[in-house]
BAFI-742752 format. One record per residue (C-alpha): x, y, z. Coordinates in steps of 0.02 Angstrom, whole numbers, plus 50000, padded with zeros to 5 digits. Layout:
N
XYZ;...
# end
This chain:
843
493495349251811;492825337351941;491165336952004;490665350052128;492215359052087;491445372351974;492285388852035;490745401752108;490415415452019;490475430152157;490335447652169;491775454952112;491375445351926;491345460351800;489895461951704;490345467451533;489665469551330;490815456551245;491175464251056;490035458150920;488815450751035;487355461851059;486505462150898;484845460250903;483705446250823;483035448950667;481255452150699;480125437050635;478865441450471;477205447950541;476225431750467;477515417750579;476955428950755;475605418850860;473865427550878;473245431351056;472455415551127;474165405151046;475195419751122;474515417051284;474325398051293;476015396251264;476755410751394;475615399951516;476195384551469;477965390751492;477755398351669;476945384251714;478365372051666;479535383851768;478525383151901;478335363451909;480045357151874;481295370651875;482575362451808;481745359751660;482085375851612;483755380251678;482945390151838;484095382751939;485545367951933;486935362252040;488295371151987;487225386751989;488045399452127;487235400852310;487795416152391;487875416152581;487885429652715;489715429052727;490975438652664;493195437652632;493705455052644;495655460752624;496175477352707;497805485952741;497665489752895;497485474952990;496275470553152;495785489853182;495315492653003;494025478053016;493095482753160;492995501853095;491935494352936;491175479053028;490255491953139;489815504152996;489025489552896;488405480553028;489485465453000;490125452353113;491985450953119;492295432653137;494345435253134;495705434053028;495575421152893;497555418152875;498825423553034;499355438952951;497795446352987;497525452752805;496245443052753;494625442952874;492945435752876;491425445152886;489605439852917;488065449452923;486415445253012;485225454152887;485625445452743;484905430852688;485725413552728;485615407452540;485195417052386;485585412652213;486005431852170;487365443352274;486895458152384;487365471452282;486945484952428;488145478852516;489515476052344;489435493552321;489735498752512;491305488652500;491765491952344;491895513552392;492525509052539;494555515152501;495385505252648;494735488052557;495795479052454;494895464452397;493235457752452;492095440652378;490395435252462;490815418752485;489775405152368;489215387252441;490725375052369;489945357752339;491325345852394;491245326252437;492195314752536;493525304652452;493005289352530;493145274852420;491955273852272;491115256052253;490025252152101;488465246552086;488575234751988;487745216752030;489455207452015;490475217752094;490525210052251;491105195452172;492725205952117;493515200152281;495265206752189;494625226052193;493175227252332;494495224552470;494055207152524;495675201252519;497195210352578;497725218952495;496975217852360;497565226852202;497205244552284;496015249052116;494615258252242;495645267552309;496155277252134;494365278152084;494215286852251;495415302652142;494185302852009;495155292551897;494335280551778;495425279651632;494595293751558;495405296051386;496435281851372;496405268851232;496655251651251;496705235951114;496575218551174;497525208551039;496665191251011;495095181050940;494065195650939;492885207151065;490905206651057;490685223151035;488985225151066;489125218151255;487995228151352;489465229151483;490565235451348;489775243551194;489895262551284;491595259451290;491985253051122;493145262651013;493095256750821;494825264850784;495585254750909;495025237350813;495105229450669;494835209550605;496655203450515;495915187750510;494685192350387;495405209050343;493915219050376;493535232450527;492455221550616;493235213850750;491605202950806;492225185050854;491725169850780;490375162350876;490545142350884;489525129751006;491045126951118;491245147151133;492945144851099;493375160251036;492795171551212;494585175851244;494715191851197;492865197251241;493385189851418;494955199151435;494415215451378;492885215651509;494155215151626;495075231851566;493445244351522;491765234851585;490565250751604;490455252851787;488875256351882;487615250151743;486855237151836;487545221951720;488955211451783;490605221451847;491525233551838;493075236551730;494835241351811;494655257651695;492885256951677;492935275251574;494345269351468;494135266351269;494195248151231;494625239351044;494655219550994;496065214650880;495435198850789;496975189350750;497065171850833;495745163950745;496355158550589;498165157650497;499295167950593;500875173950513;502185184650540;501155198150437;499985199450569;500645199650702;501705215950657;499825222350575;499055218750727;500475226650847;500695241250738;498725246050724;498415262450752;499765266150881;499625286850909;497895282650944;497965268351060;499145268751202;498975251751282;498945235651192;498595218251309;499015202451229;498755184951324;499425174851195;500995168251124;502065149851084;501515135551140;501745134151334;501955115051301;504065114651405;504625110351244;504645126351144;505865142151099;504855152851015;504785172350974;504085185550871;504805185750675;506005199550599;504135209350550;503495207850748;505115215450820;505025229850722;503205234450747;503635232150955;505355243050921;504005255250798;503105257550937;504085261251049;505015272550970;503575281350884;502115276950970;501005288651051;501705303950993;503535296251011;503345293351220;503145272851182;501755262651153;501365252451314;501195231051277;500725221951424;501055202151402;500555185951501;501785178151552;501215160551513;500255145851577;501615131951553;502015129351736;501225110651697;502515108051594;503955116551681;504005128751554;505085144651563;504545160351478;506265165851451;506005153651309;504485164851228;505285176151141;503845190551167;503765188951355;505725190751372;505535206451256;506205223251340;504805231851249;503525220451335;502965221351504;502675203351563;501455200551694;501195184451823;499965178051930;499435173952098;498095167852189;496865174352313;498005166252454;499305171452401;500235155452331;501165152552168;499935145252026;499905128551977;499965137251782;501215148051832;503055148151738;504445154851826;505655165951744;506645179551758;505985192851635;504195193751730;503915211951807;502555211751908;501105200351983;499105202851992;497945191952045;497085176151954;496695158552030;497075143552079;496445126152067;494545124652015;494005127752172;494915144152196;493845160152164;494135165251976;494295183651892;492355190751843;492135198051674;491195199951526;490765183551406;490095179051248;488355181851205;487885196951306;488305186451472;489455186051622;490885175551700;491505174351849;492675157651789;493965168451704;495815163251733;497785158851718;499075172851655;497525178351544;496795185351668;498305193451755;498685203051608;497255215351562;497095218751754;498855224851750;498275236051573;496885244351654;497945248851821;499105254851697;497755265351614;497335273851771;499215279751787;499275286751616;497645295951666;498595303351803;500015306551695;499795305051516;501735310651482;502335293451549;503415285851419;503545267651422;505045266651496;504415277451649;503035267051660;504295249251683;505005261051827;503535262451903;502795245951900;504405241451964;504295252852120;502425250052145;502555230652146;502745224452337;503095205052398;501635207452503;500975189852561;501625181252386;502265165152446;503885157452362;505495150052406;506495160752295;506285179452349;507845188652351;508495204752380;509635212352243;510845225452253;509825240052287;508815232852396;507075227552317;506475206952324;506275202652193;505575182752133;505495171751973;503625167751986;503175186352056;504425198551968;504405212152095;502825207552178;500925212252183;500465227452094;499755241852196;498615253552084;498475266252213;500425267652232;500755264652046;499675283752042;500355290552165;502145286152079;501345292451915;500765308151982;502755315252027;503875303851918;505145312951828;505425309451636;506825295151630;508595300551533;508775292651381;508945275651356;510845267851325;511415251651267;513305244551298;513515228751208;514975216351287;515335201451193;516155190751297;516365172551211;516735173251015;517985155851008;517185138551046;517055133651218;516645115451274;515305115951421;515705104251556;514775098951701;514765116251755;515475131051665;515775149051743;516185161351617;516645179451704;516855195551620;517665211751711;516305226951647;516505243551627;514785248251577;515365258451427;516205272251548;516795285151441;515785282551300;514165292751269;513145276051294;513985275651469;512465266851600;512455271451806;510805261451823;510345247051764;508555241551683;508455225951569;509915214851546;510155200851411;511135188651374;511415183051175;511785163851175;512425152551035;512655135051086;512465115451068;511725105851198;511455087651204;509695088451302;509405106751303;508105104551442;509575098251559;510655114651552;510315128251693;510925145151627;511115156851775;511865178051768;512485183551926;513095205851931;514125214252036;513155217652159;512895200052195;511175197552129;510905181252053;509585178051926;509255160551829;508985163851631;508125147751615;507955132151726;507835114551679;506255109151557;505925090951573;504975090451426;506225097151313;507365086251237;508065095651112;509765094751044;509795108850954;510315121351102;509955139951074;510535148950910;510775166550952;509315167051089;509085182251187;508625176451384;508315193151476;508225197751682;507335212551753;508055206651922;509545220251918;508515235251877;509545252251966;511045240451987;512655249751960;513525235951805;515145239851837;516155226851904;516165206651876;514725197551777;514885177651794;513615167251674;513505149451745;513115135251629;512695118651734;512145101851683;510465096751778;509915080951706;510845066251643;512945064451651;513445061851513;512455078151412;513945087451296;513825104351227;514655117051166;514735137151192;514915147651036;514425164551052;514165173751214;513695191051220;512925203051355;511995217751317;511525233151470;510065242051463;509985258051540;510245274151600;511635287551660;510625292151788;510795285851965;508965281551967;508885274652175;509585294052201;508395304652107;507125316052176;505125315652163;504385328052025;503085341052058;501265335752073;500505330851885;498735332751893;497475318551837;497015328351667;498775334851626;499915331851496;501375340551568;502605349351437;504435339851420;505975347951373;507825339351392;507735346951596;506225339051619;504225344251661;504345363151616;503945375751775;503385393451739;502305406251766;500655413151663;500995432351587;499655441851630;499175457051540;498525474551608;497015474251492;495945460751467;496385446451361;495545443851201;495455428451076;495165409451151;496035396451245;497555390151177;497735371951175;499365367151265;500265355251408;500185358751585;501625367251674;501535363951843;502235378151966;502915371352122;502445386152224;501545397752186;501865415352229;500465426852347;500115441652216;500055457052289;498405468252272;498665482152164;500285474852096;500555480451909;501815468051858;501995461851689;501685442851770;500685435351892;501165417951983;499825405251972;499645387852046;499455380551877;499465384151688;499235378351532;500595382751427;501775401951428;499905411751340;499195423351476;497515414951432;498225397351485;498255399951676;496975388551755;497085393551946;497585410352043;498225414652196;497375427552296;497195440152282;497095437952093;495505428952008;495445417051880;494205422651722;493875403051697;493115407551540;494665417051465;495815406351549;496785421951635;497055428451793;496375446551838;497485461651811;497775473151950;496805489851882;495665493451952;495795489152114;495475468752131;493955462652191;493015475752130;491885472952004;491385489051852;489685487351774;489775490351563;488475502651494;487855491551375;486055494151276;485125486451426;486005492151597;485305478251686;485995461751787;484705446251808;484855432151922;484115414751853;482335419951913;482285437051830;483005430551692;481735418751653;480315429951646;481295440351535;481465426251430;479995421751424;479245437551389;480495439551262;479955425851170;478215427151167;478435443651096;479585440550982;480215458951043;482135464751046;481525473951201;482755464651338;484415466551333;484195461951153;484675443251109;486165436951213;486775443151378;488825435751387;489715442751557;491485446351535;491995434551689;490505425051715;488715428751787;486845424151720;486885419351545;485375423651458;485075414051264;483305415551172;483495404051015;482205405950917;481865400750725;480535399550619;479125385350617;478605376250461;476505374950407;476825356750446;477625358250601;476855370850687;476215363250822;477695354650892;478825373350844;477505381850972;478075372951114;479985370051073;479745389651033;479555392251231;481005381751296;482285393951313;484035391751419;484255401951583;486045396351636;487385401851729;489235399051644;489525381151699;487945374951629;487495366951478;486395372751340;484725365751274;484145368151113;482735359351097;482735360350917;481405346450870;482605344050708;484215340750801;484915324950839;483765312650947;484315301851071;485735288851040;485305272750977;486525258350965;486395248050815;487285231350826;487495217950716;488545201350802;488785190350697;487815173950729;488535154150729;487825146550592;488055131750448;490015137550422;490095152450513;489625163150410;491025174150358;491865168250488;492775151850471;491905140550562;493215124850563;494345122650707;495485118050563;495775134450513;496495141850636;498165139150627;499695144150660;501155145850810;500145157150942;499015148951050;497755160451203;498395158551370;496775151351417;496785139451571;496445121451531;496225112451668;496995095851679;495915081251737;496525081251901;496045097551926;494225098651892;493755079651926;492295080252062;
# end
């Protein structure tokens, strides 16, 4: 529950003996009791605390219910009915709270304005009363503006990316401004390791979500080295879960968010582990971010091995509870080279999410490779000059020099975060749909935007544009589960086919219409190559659909002169997402560099991604909200109501999903149905509701609503063994008395209310010879709470306070464990860290 949400407890809260739960203490041997003078000096001692700092003590507490002089009072007989018992109580009638003039509001003069206990003189008067329905004194409700949130944090106003200073900006305030932080969400940063004992990161740190495969051990501390080479990872995962609002550096994009290092660049990397490192933990950790892959040199076709691909088609198949694992890629920092990342085989992955960058104005990278398999866009920089991304470095410092795709990448994994906080169902397909829909062109500058066949621009170097965290949420928050995935496989070219000049190569497609793995709407689309090329950099391969949308697969590379062509390389487009296939395909071959380049075309073969859904017609879901995990079936989010029984529920919570009701019903007082409607549940258990309508009340601690006899609203005292009901003051006096006298005499040890109320616990135990000083005092500090409160035992033996023990490893003659030679590290992957070329930084 948020903040200043905590329901009041009012009125009509029956007070109740739970079962088992009034035994008394067993009385403490005659030799442990204080004498007189102790007895006394610590009863004085006590009051006196309570009398200097409240809140020491539990006297009082924000979430503590105020009572007010008003009153909501429900009668049957409308306007007339009112003013008969507003001028026998000597009430105000301040009118009719809804326009059916049920439900009216009631103030009276003589009561006090605040109180922390009800007026029961006036409870009972109501509660005889036989014309009222329903009644609650009405309880302060401590509620804030959702303006936008900004951290405190010294460096924040360097964030220029997420404090608004540009526009727009990546719209990450304005989804704190919801409450949501990442809160429960687990992401692994795949790369030379994470210093996890940065004061800007250690609170978040999750163990389970790291692990060294360099070194095979669960230490994922990086290798420290005079150049620092090996800040990567600590870099990129500052940007994801820096601790917000602890006066060090920045703030993270999910700065409550659970952040792991996967140490795996810095050494010999191998097929092996790769797949270890993908595959680590994955129904624990739902996002991985990886800024890494083949050399981005213009020269290079590169992709994951047969071990890789099946860890990234694991996890998405089985990954987080079977809804997907989530990998978020860079898409590369060739664009010095004219690379194309259609040629890295992990960014052109469908399971991958490939992410670009921009920079603060707005203008295409000079790192930047164009390509058609890039998603989405956040922000990085530019030349030198150009502010950079701020985020946590080695040795316990900051940055504000972080940059290239690097940089892009973890930004996009902790706006991601935030959606799965707002719907944790998401699978990762539904989560490609939505970065889809909540990337815009914005002010992205390029000469290649176009507008495919349902409409959306869509770029090479941007994907579908900036992404917007505060519509990516708001997408999150209503998007219906996607239908299964379905694959139709067309193999088009299977003879030998000499490639000319120019070559267009069309195929008539029925998308698999009749079939089960039939597809509507389009998401990724690839296209399987086997061919011979003279200079393989000179050979544009371009797809065009039916709809007319034209996407290149991979434009010319300069550098690469290659005449090996492509054996059986997958090139893949996002460009035709909710394109309808059916109809014409044309694949263009064209010769861009020198005349006389022969080649020849073996194997062509096209393969649809997709769905049977027409996704640009569907309709928005119901409302998910932030903490839900909403409960799928093969129709969808489930919708339902909560059962509520006549009697009084017993047993605990049960664990379960959220249903969400789209409208809830307006329970009628007095009603003896089997079911109540309620705005939302958890689960089909009658203790799984979570909100009522009026005029039924929600027993937070039960987790039902309130049956209809007798009469709603009003609430029946329980004989119990001590008739009494104590507000927070009265109750500590009791307490205190009851402690000093180690007598059974006051309602004997634990006062519970059925449906809330004044919570009364007296722990008391008994001292040891040697520590029966210190057992004196904590003796007195008792707990006077209402139900939304916390306990505090201040057991001298219980846990202390939390101390962080670190132990970073330190640069040193070889490294220590850590192997300390650049010459070790090798291997095919390589970070996407900017290196700036001379030009670039000279001056």
């Amino acid at each position: 529950m948020a903040p200043g949400a905590a329901r009041a407890l009012g009125p009509s809260r029956r007070f109740g003996q739970e079962e088992g739960l009034f035994r008394g203490p067993t009385p403490a041997p005659a030799g442990m009791r204080p004498g007189g003078i102790a007895l006394w000096l610590r009863l004085t001692l006590a009051l006196g605390l309570a009398l200097i700092d409240p809140m020491a003590v539990g006297w009082a507490s924000p979430r503590a219910p105020i009572y007010v002089s008003s009153w909501a009072v429900r009668v049957s007989q409308g306007y007339q009915e009112i003013e008969r018992l507003a001028r026998k109580f000597g009430f105000v009638n301040l009118g009719p709270i809804f326009p059916d003039g049920q439900y009216f509001h009631l103030r009276h003069r003589g009561v006090v304005q605040q109180s922390l206990t009800p007026h029961w003189g006036h409870h009972l008067r109501l509660k005889k009363d036989p014309k009222v329905q329903w009644f609650q004194q009405q309880t302060v409700q401590r509620r804030v503006k959702r303006s936008l949130v900004v951290p405190t944090d010294p460096w924040f106003s360097k964030q220029w990316y997420m404090n608004k200073e540009v526009q727009p900006d990546l719209n990450i305030l304005q989804v704190w401004s919801q409450g949501l932080s990442g809160q429960g969400i687990v992401v692994s940063v795949l790369d030379d390791g994470i210093e996890k004992d940065h004061p800007d990161l250690w609170a978040n740190y999750d163990p389970l979500a790291s692990y060294d495969f360099n070194d095979y051990d669960p230490d994922p501390q990086p290798r420290y080295t005079p150049s620092d080479e090996n800040r990567h990872g600590t870099r990129c995962a500052g940007e994801v879960a820096a601790t917000a609002n602890n006066r060090f550096c920045g703030a993270g994009v999910a700065y409550n968010a659970r952040i792991g290092g996967v140490r795996m660049l810095d050494g010999t990397i191998t097929d092996v582990i790769e797949a270890q490192s993908l595959s680590l933990q994955p129904q624990h950790i739902h996002i991985y971010s990886a800024s890494w892959g083949p050399e981005d040199d213009g020269r290079t076709v590169d992709g994951p091995g047969i071990l890789t691909r099946e860890a990234f088609r694991s996890g998405v198949t089985k990954g987080r509870g079977g809804l997907g694992t989530l990998f978020i890629w860079a898409s590369g920092n060739g664009g010095l080279h004219y690379d194309n990342c259609n040629c890295d085989g992990y960014t052109n992955s469908i399971h991958t999410l490939s992410v670009g960058s921009t920079t603060q104005q707005g203008r295409v990278p000079w790192y930047s490779e164009a390509c058609a398999s890039t998603l989405t866009t956040t922000y990085s920089s530019g030349v030198a000059a150009n502010p950079q991304i701020v985020t946590t470095d080695l040795h316990h410092r900051c940055t504000d020099k972080h940059t290239g795709t690097s940089a892009s990448a973890p930004l996009a994994a902790g706006m991601i975060a935030l959606a799965l906080e707002a719907n944790p169902s998401l699978t990762w397909r539904d989560v490609q749909h939505l970065v889809v829909r909540a990337s815009r062109p914005a002010q992205l500058q390029a000469e290649d935007w176009r507008t495919n066949g349902v409409g959306r621009q869509v770029s090479h170097h941007y994907g579908y544009g900036l992404l917007d965290a505060g519509l990516l949420v708001d997408l999150a928050r209503s998007w219906l589960p996607t239908q299964p995935q379905k694959k139709c496989i067309i193999r088009v070219v299977h003879t030998p086919t000499p490639i000319l000049r120019v070559i267009h190569v069309r195929k008539n497609v029925s998308a698999c219409v009749g079939h089960t793995n039939y597809i509507r709407s389009l998401e990724h689309v690839q296209v399987q190559l086997s061919l011979s090329y003279s200079r393989r950099g000179d050979l544009e391969i371009s797809l065009t659909s039916p709809m007319g949308t034209r996407s290149t697969l991979v434009a010319i590379r300069p550098f690469d002169v290659s005449g090996q062509g492509y054996n059986n390389w997958i090139f893949m487009s996002t460009h035709f997402w909710d394109e309808d296939p059916r109809g014409l395909w044309t694949l263009v071959l064209e010769n861009k560099g020198y005349y006389f380049n022969t080649g020849t075309l073996y194997r062509y073969a096209l393969l649809l991604y997709g769905t049977a859904e027409d996704m640009t017609a569907r309709p928005s879901g119901p409302q998910v909200t932030s903490s839900a995990c909403v409960q799928r079936d093969t129709e969808g989010p489930c919708q339902g109501e909560c059962p509520v029984p006549h009697g009084p529920p017993a047993g605990g919570r049960q664990a379960g999903s959220v249903r969400v009701r789209p409208g809830a019903g307006d329970g009628q007082a007095g009603a003896a149905a089997a079911t109540r409607p309620v705005n939302t549940c958890r689960g089909s258990s009658p203790l799984d509701c979570t909100a009522c309508p009026p005029p039924s009340m929600l027993d937070a601690q039960r987790g039902s609503c309130s049956g209809p006899d007798p009469p709603e609203g009003h609430p029946q005292p329980t004989a119990t063994a001590c008739p009494c009901r104590h507000g927070p003051a009265q109750a500590m006096v009791l307490t205190l008395s009851a402690v000093a006298f180690g007598s059974p005499l006051l309602c004997r040890v634990l006062l519970l209310p059925k449906r809330g109320g004044a919570k009364i616990t007296v722990q008391r135990y008994a001292p040891t010879p040697a520590r029966r000083g210190e057992d004196d005092i904590a003796s007195l500090l008792v707990l006077v709470q209402s139900t939304s409160l916390l306990r505090w035992y201040p057991d001298p033996s219980g846990p202390g306070p939390f101390k962080r023990g670190v132990a970073s490893r330190q640069a040193g003659a070889g490294g220590g464990r850590k192997c300390a030679s650049r010459a070790c590290r090798v291997g095919p992957r390589a970070n996407r860290k900017r290196k700036w070329p001379r030009a670039a930084v000279a001056g």
